[in-house]
C-alpha positions as CSV (number, residue, x, y, z in Angstrom):
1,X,7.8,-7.6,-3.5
2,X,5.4,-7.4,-6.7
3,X,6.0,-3.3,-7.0
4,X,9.2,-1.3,-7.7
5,X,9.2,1.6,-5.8
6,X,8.9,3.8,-9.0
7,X,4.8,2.6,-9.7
8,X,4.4,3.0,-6.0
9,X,5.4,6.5,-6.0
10,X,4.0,7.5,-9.1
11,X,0.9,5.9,-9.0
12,X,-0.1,7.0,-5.4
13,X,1.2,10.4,-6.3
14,X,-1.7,10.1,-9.6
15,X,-4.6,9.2,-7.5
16,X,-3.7,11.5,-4.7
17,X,-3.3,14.6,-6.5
18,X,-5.9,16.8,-8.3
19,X,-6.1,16.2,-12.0
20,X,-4.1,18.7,-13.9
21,X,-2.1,19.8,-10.5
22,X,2.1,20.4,-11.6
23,X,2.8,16.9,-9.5
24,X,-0.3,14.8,-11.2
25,X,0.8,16.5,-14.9
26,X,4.4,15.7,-14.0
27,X,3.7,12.0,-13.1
28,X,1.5,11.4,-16.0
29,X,4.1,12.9,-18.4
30,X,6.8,10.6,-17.2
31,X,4.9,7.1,-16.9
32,X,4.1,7.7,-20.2
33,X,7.2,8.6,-21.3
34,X,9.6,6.0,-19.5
35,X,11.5,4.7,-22.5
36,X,12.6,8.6,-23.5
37,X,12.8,9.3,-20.0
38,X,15.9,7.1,-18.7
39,X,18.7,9.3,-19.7
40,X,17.0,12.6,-19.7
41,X,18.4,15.7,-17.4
42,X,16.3,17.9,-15.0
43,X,16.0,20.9,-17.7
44,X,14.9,18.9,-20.6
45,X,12.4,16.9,-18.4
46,X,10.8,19.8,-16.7
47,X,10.7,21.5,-20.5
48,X,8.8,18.2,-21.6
49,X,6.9,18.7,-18.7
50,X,6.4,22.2,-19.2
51,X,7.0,23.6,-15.7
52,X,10.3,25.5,-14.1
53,X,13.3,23.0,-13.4
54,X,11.9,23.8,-9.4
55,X,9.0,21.9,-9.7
56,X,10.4,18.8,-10.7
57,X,12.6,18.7,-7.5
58,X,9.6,20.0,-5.5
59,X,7.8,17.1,-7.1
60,X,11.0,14.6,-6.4
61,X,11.1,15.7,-2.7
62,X,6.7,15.9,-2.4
63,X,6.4,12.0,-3.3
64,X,8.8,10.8,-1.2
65,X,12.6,10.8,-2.9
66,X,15.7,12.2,-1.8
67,X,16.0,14.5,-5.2
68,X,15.9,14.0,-8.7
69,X,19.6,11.7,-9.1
70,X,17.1,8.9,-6.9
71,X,14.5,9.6,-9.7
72,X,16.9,9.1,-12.4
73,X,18.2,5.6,-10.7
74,X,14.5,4.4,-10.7
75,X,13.7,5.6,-14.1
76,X,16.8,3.9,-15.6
77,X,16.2,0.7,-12.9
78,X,12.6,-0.1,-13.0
79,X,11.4,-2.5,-15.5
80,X,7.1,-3.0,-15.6
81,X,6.3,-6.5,-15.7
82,X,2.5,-8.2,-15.6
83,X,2.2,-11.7,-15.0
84,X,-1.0,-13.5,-16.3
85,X,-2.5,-16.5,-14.4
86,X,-3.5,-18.1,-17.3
87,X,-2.8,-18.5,-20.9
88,X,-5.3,-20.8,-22.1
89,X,-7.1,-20.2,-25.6
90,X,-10.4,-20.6,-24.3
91,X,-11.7,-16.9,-22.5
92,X,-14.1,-19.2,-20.6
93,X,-11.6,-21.4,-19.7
94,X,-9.1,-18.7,-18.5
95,X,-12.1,-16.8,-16.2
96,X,-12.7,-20.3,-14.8
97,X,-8.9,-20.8,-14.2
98,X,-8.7,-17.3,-12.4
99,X,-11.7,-17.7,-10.2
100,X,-10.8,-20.7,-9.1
101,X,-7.3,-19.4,-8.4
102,X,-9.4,-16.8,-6.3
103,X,-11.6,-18.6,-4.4
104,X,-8.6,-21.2,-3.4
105,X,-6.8,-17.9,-1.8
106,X,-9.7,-17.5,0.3
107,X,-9.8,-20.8,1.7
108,X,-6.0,-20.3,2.6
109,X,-6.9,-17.4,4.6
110,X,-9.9,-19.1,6.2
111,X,-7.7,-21.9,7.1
112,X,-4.8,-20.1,8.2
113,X,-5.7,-17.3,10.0
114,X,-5.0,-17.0,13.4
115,X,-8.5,-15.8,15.3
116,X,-7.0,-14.5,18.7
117,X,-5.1,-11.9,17.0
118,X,-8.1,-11.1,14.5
119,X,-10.0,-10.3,17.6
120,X,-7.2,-8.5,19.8
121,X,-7.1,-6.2,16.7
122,X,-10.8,-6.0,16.6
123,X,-10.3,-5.0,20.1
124,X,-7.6,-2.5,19.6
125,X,-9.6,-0.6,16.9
126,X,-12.2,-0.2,19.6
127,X,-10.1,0.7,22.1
128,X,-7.8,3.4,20.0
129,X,-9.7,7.0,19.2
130,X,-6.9,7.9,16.7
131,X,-6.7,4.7,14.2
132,X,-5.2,4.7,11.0
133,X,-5.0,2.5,7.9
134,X,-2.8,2.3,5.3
135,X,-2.0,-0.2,1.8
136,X,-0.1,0.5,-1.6
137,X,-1.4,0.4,-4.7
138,X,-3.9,-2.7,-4.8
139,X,-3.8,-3.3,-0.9
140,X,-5.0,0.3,-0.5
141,X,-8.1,-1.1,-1.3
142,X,-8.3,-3.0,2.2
143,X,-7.7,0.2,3.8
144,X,-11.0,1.4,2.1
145,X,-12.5,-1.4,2.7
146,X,-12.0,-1.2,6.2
147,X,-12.6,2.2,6.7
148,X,-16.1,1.9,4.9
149,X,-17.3,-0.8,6.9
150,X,-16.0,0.8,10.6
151,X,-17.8,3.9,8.9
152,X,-20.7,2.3,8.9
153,X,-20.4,1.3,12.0
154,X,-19.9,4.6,13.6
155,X,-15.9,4.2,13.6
156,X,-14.1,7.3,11.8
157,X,-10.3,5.6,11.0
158,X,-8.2,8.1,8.7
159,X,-6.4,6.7,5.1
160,X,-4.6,8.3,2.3
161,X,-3.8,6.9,-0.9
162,X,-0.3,8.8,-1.2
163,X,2.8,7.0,0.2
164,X,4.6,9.7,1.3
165,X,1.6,11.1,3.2
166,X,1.0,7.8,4.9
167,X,5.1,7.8,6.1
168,X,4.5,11.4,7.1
169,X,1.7,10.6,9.3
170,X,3.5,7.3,10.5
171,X,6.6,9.4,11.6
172,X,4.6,12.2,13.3
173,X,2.1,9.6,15.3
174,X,2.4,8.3,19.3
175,X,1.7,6.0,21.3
176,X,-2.2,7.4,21.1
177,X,-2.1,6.4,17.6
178,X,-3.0,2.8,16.1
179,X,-1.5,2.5,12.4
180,X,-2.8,-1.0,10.4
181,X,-0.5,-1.9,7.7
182,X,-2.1,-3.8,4.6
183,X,1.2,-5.2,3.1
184,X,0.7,-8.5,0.6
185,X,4.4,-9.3,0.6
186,X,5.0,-7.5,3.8
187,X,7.7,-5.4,2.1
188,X,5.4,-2.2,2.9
189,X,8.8,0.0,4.6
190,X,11.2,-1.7,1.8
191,X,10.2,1.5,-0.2
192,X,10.9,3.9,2.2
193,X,14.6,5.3,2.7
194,X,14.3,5.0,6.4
195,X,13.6,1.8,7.6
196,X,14.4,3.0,11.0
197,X,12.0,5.6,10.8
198,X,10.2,5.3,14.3
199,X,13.9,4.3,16.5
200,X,13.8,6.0,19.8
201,X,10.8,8.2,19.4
202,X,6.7,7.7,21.2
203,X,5.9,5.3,18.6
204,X,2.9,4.7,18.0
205,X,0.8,0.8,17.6
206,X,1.8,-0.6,14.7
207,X,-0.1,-4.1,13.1
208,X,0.8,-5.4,10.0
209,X,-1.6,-7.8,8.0
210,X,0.3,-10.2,5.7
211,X,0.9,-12.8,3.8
212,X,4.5,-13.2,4.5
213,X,5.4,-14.3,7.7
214,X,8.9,-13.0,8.0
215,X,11.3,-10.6,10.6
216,X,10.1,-7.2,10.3
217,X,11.3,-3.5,11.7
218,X,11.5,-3.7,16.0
219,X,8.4,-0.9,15.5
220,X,5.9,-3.0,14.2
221,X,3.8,-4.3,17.3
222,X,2.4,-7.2,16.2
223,X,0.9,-8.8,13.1
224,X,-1.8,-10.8,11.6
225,X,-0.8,-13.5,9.0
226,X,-2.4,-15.7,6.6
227,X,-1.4,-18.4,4.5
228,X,-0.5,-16.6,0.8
229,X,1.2,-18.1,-2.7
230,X,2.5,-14.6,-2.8
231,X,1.3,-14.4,-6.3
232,X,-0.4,-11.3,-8.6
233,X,-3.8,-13.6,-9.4
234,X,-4.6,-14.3,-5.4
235,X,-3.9,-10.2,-4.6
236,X,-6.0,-7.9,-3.2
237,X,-8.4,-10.5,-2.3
238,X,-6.6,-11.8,0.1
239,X,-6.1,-8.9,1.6
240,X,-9.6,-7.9,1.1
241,X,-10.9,-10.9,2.9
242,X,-9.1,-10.1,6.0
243,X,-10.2,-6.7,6.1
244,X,-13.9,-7.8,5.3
245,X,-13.5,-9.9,8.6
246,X,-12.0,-7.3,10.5
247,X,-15.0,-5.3,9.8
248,X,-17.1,-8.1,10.9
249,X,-16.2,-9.0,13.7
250,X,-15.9,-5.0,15.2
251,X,-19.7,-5.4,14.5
252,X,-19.6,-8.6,16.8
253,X,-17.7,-6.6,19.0
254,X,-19.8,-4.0,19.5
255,X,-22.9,-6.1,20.0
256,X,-21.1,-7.9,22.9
C-alpha cells in the first residue's frame, strides 16, 4: 500500500466537503497541524479547531473511523513519506528519467493485460443500469476518467471522491448493482474496518482493476490485472491507461 489510511481519510474528506464546512475546517486544521496534534485530547483539538468537542466525533464517525481514540492511533502512527524517481542534478535529465519511467508503465500494461476480461467488463458496463466507480486518492482519477468518457458516450456511472461515501454505497448495493474498483496496490478494503463488509448479504458485482495480482475478499467478482512495479512514478497512469481503454472499447461495443 503507498497510503496510510490517515491521508486517505483526510484527504477525500477535503475534496469532498464544501470549503469552510466544520469537517473540511477540521481536516485542514489537523493535516496542518500533525506534529502538535499527536498527543492532543478531544477538548483541546476541537478548541484549536474552534468547534464543540461534538463535532470532532461527528467528524471522526462521518469519514469513516470508529471514534476519536482510532484518530489518535493514526495521528500518532502515520508517518508522510514521498519518494522521488529521480535525483539527478540535471532538471532535463530528471523529466527525461520520469517520462521514460512513464511511458515503460504503459507498455507493461499493453503487454500484460488480459483482453477477454477487458471486454467482459466492457460488456458488463453495458449490461448493468446501476454501475458505479470508485479509486482513492490518485486512482480516483480513473474513476473520472471513466465516468467522463461513458458520459460521453451516453453512459451515466455514479463516483464520489469520499471514502466513506464510496463504503456506504458499497454496503447498501445488490446484485443490480456493478461497483469497479481502481485499486494500484489492490489494498482498496485494507482501510476499511470491515473487510467482511458484504458477507451473507445481495451483494452486489464487484471488479477490481489492479496492479497486484493477489487473494482478495470472497465478494470481489472478478478482476482485471496488469503488469505493475508497484511504484509512486508509474501511478495513476497505469491506472489511467486501463480506464482510457475501458472507455474505448465501450465505444467499440456500442458500434457492434
Amino acid at each position: 500500500m503507498l497510503y496510510g489510511k490517515l491521508p486517505i481519510v483526510f484527504l477525500s474528506a477535503i475534496a469532498a466537503e464544501k470549503r469552510g464546512s466544520i469537517n473540511s475546517t477540521i481536516a485542514t486544521y489537523i493535516l496542518g497541524h500533525l506534529d502538535s496534534m499527536k498527543n492532543i485530547g478531544i477538548k483541546e483539538m476541537a478548541e484549536n479547531c474552534n468547534v464543540a468537542p461534538s463535532s470532532i466525533s461527528r467528524f471522526c464517525k462521518e469519514i469513516g473511523l470508529n471514534g476519536f481514540v482510532e484518530l489518535k492511533d493514526l495521528l500518532q502512527s502515520t508517518e508522510f513519506d514521498y519518494t522521488g524517481f529521480s535525483e539527478d542534478i540535471s532538471i532535463d535529465n530528471r523529466i527525461h528519467t520520469l517520462g521514460e519511467h512513464i511511458k515503460t508503465s504503459i507498455d507493461m500494461v499493453e503487454g500484460s493485460i488480459t483482453t477477454s476480461k477487458l471486454m467482459q467488463l466492457t460488456k458488463d458496463i453495458e449490461q448493468y443500469d446501476e454501475v458505479a466507480v470508485f479509486g482513492l486518492l490518485k486512482a480516483q482519477t480513473a474513476a473520472i476518467i471513466l465516468q467522463s468518457d461513458l458520459l460521453m458516450l451516453r453512459k451515466q456511472i455514479y463516483t464520489n471522491i469520499s471514502y466513506a461515501e464510496q463504503i456506504n454505497y458499497i454496503v447498501n448495493a445488490d446484485s443490480s448493482h456493478l461497483i469497479i474498483l481502481f485499486t494500484y496496490t489492490g489494498s482498496y478494503f485494507d482501510y476499511d474496518n470491515q473487510r467482511n463488509i458484504l458477507k451473507g448479504k445481495d451483494i452486489p458485482k464487484i471488479w477490481m482493476v489492479t496492479g497486484q495480482q493477489k487473494e482478495y475478499p470472497k465478494f470481489i467478482s472478478d478482476t482485471l490485472t496488469f503488469s505493475s512495479r508497484q511504484d509512486y512514478a508509474s501511478h495513476p497512469y497505469q491506472l489511467d491507461y486501463v480506464a482510457s481503454l475501458i472507455g474505448q472499447e465501450y465505444a467499440q461495443l456500442k458500434k457492434e
